[in-house]
DRENTI-900001 format. One line per 10 residues: number of its first residue (from 0); their letters; for each residue x, y, z of C-alpha. Coordinates in Angstrom, 2 decimals, m for minus. Example, Ala and Ser with C-alpha at 12.3 -4.5 7.8 and 13.67 -1.06 7.14 Angstrom:
0 = AS = 12.30 m4.50 7.80 ~ 13.67 m1.06 7.14
% end
This chain:
0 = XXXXXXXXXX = m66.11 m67.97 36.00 ~ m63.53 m68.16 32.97 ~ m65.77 m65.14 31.05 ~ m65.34 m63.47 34.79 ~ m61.69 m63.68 34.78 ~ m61.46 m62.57 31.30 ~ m63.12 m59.31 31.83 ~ m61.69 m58.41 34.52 ~ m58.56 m59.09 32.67 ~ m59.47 m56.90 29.95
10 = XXXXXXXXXX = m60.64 m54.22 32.35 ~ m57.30 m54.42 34.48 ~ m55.33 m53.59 31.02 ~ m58.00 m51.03 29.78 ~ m57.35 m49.43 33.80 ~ m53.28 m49.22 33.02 ~ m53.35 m48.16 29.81 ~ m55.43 m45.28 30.66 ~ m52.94 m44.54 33.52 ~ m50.23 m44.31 31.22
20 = XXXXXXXXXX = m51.58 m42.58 28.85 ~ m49.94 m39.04 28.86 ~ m50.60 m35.83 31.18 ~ m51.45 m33.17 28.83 ~ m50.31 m29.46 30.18 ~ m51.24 m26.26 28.31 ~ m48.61 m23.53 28.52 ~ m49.33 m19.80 27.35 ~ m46.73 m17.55 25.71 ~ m46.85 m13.90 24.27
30 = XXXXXXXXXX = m44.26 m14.13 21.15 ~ m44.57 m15.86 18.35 ~ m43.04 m19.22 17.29 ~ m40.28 m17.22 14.77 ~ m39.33 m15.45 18.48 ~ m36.05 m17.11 19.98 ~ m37.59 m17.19 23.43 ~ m40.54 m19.24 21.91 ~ m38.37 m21.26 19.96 ~ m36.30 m22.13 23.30
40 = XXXXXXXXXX = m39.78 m23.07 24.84 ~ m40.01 m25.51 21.93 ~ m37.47 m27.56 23.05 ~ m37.70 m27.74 26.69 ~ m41.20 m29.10 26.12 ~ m39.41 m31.16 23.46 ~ m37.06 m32.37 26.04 ~ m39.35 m33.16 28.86 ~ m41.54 m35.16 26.73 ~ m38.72 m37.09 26.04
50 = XXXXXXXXXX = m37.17 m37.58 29.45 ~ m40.86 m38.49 30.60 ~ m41.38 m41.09 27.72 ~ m44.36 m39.19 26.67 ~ m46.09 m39.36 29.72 ~ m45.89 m35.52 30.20 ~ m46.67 m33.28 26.82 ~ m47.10 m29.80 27.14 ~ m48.83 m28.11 23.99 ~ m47.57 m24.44 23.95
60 = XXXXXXXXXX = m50.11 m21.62 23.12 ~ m47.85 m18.59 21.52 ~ m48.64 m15.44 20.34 ~ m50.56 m14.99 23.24 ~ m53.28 m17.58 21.52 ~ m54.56 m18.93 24.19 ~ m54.08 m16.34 26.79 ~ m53.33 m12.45 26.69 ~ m49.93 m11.65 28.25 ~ m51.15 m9.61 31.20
70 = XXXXXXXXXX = m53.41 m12.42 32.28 ~ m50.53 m15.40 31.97 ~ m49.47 m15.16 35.41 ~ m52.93 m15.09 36.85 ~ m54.16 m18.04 34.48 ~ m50.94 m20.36 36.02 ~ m51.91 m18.80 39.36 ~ m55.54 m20.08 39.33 ~ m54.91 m23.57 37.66 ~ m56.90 m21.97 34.31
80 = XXXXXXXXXX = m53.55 m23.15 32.52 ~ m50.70 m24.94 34.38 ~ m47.63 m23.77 32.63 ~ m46.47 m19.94 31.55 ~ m44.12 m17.85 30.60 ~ m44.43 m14.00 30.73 ~ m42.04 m10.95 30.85 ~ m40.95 m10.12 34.37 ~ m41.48 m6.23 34.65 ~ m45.27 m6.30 33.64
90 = XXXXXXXXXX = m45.19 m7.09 37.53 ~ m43.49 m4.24 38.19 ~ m46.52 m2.63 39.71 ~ m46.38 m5.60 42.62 ~ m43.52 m5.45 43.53 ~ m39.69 m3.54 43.11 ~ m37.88 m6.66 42.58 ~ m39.54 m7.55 39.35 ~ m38.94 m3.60 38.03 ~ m35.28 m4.23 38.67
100 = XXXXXXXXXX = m33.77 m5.34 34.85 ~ m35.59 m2.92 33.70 ~ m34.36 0.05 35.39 ~ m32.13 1.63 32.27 ~ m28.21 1.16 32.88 ~ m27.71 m0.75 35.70 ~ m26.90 m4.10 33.86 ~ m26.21 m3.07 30.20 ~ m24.20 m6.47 29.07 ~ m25.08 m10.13 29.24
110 = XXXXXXXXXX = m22.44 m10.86 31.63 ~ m23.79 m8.20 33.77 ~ m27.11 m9.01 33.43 ~ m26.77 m12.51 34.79 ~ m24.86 m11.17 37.35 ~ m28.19 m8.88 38.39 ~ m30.16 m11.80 37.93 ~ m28.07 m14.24 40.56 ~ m27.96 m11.71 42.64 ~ m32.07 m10.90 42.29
120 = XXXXXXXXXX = m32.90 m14.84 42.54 ~ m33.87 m15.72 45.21 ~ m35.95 m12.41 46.42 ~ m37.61 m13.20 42.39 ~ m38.45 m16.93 43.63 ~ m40.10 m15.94 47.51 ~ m42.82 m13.26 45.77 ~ m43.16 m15.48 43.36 ~ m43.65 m18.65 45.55 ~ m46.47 m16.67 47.60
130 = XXXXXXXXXX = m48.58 m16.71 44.50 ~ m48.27 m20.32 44.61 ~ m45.89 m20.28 41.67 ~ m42.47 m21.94 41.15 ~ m40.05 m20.59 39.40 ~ m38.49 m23.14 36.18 ~ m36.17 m20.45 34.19 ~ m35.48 m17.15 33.46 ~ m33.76 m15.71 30.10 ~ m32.91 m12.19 29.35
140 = XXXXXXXXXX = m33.80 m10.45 25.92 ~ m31.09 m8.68 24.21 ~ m30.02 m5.41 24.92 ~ m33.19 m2.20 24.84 ~ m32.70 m0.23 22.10 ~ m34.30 3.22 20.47 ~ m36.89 2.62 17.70 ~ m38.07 6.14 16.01 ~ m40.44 7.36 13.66 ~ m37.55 9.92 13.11
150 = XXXXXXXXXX = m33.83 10.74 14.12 ~ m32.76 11.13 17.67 ~ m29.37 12.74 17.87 ~ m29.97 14.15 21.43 ~ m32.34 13.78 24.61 ~ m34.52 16.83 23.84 ~ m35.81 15.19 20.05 ~ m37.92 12.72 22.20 ~ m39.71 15.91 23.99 ~ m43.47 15.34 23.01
160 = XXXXXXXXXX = m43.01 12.09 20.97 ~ m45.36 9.42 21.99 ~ m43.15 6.75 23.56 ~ m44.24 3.23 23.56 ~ m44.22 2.22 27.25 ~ m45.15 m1.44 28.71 ~ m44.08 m1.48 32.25 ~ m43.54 1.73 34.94 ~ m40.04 1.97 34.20 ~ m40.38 2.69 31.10
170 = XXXXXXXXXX = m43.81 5.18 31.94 ~ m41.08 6.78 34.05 ~ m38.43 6.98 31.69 ~ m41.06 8.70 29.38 ~ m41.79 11.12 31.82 ~ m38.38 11.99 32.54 ~ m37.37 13.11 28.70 ~ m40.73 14.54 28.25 ~ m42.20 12.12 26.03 ~ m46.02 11.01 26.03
180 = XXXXXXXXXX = m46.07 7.27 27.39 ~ m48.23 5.38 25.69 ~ m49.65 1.84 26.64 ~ m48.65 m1.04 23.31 ~ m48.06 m4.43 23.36 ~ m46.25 m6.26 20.87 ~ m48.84 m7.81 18.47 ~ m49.91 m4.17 17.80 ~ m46.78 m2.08 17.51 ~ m47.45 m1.93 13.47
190 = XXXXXXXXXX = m50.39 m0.37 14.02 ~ m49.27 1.84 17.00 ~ m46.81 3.33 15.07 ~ m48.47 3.47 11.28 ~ m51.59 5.25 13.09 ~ m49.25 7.68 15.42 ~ m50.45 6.27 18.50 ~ m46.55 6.11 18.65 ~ m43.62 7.26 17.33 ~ m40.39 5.90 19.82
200 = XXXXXXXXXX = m39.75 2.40 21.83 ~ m37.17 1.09 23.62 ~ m37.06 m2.75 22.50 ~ m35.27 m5.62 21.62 ~ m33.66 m5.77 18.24 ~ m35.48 m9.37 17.73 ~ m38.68 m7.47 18.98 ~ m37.50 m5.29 15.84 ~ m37.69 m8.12 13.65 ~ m40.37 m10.08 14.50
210 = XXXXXXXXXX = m42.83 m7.09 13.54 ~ m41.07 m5.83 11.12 ~ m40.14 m3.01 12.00 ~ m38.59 m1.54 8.76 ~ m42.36 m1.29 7.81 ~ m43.02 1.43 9.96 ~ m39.76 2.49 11.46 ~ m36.67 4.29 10.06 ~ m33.96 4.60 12.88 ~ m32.40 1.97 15.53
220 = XXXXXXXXXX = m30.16 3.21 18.39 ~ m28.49 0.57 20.33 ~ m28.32 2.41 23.13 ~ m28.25 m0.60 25.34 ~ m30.78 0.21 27.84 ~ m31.09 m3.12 30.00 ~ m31.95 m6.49 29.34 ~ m34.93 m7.26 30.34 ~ m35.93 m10.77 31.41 ~ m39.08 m13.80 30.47
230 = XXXXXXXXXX = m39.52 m16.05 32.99 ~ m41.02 m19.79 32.67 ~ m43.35 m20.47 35.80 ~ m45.19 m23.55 37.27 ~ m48.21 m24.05 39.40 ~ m46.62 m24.86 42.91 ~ m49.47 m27.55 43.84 ~ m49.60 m29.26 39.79 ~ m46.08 m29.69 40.20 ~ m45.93 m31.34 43.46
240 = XXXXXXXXXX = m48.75 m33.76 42.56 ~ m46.06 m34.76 40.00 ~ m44.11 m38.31 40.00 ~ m40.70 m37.59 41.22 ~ m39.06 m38.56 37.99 ~ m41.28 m36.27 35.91 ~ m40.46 m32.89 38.24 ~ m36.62 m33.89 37.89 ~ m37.52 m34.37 34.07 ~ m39.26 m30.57 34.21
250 = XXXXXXXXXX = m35.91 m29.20 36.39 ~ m32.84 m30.80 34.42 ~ m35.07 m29.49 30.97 ~ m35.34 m25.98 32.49 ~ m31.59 m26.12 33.55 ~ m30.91 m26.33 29.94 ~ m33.21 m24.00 28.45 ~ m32.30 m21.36 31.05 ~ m28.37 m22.27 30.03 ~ m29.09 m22.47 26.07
260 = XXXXXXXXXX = m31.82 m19.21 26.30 ~ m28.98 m17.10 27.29 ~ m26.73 m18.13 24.53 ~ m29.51 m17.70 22.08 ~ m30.22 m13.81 23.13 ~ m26.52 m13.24 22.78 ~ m26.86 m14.57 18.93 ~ m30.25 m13.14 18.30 ~ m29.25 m9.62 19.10 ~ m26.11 m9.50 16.11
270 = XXXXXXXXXX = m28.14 m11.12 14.12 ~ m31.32 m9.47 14.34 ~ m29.36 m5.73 14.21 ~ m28.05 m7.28 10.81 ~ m31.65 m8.11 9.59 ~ m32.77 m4.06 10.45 ~ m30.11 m2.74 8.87 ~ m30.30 m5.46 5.73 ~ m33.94 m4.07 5.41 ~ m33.11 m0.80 4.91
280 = XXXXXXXXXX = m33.08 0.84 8.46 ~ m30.77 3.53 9.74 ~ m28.71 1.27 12.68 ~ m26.29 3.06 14.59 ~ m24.80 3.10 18.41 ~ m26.22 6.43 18.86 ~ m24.62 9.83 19.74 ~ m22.46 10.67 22.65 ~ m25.08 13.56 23.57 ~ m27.88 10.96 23.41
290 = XXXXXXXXXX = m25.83 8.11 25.62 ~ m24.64 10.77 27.90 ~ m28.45 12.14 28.91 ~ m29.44 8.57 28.76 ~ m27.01 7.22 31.23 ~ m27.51 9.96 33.49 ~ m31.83 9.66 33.65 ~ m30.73 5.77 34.32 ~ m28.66 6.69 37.54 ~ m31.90 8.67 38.49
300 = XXXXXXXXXX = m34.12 5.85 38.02 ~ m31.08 3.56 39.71 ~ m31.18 5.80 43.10 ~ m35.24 6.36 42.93 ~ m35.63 2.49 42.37 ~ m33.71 1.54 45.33 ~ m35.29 3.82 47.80 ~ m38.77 2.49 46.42 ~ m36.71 m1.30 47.24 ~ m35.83 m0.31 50.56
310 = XXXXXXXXXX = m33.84 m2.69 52.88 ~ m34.87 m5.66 49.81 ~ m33.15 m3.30 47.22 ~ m29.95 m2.63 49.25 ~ m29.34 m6.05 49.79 ~ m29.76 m7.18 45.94 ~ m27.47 m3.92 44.67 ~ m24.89 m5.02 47.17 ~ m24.86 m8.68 45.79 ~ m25.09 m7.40 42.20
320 = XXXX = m22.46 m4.82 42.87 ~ m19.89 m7.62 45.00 ~ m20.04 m9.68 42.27 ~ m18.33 m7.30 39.94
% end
């Protein structure tokens, strides 16, 4: 009876311990660890490993490691991965509200950005949330600007150029200064452009930097496009199977990476510009004649975007557009 009692001692222990030992998650991101956006990931992991004691770890897949960045939202859709984080217009085909920051020159400053972004919120969360996915954060990049092969002092020098596109905005915006779009993604924009496949992008200065641009690139216009926008999602049903005080853990971490994300695309995109220029390329604001004929293809893509929106678009304009 006393070996009895002893083993099923021993068993009751071996039973807890295994119930506390930690949840692991696996989380899937497209840019590498040297990226600011990754580097923000980082630490809201760090965080909520913290807040949770340990008993949730997430281990973060970047680089698009562990999945390829057009799968990511599918894979935290499905369960394959629980945890993702993926740029917001390679939905763009879905639905109009997720081509919104990316339609060039409607929100062309941080404080207008995350004025677009209240205002998109909560149409962003409902299509999301009917793909069983919950919205954690959201942080812009830093302002779109020109990458060439060559200089662009007006519209008409990007007529036949092969023009780096990743979304349909930017396939439109190709179309509509007679450029050649041109499918990349980031992990292969040295070789895009070193083989011809592409001469021109529209991209983030830390974009810039992270492939090293300088390598293959002469000329950066910070022509401030739009700022585009990652967002972190969840598996709706993983997350509700979730202690309370782990999902409250997950939601006070995201608060603060959406918060501190911000603030670290604000830095990135002075000091990235610096690194470009420090390495040699030719940084400038660009022309007047360029800006103008910019600005004005963005008011197209403005009025053609909310007629594609409808009733959806009118409403999220008006709220951006009240709140200046």
């Amino acid at each position: 009876m006393a070996a009895f009692k002893t083993i099923a001692a021993g068993l009751a222990i071996t039973l807890a311990s295994v119930g506390a030992q930690a949840e692991t998650w696996q989380m899937a991101t497209p840019y590498p660890e040297s990226n600011f956006h990754t580097k923000n990931i980082l630490q809201f992991v760090q965080d909520i490993q913290a807040a949770t004691d340990g008993k949730l770890e997430i281990k973060v897949h970047s680089a698009g490691s562990l999945i390829k960045h057009p799968e990511i939202k599918n894979a935290v859709r499905s369960r394959q991965i629980q945890i993702g984080e993926f740029f917001i217009s390679i939905l763009s085909n879905e639905n109009p509200i997720y081509a919104l920051d990316s339609v060039p020159f409607v929100a062309t400053s941080f404080k207008d950005a995350r004025k677009l972004y209240a205002a998109s919120k909560p149409e962003l969360e409902k299509e999301l949330g009917k793909q069983g996915l919950k919205v954690l954060y959201s942080v812009a990049w830093p302002p779109q600007g020109l990458y060439a092969d060559r200089p662009i002092e007006k519209i008409e020098d990007l007529n036949g150029l092969k023009f780096r596109v990743y979304n349909s905005q930017l396939a439109r915006l190709a179309q509509l200064v007679n450029a050649v779009p041109a499918q990349v993604e980031v992990p292969d924009l040295a070789q895009a452009f070193t083989t011809g496949r592409v001469n021109a992008m529209l991209t983030a200065t830390s974009t810039g930097v992270d492939s090293k641009a300088w390598d293959y690139l002469k000329y950066f216009y910070d022509v401030k496009a739009y700022l585009p926008k990652n967002v972190v999602v969840v598996n709706q049903k993983i997350f509700d199977a979730l202690p309370a005080g782990e999902q409250k853990a997950i939601l006070d971490a995201a608060a603060k990476a959406e918060t501190r994300g911000w603030e670290m695309a604000e830095a990135d995109h002075q000091a990235k510009k610096q690194v470009l220029a420090d390495h040699g390329m030719h940084v400038s604001d660009g022309s007047d004649a360029l800006n103008n004929s910019l600005h004005k293809i963005g008011a197209q893509m403005a009025t053609e975007w909310s007629k594609q929106a409808g009733q959806m678009g009118e409403t999220v304009l008006k709220a951006y557009h009240d709140a200046q």
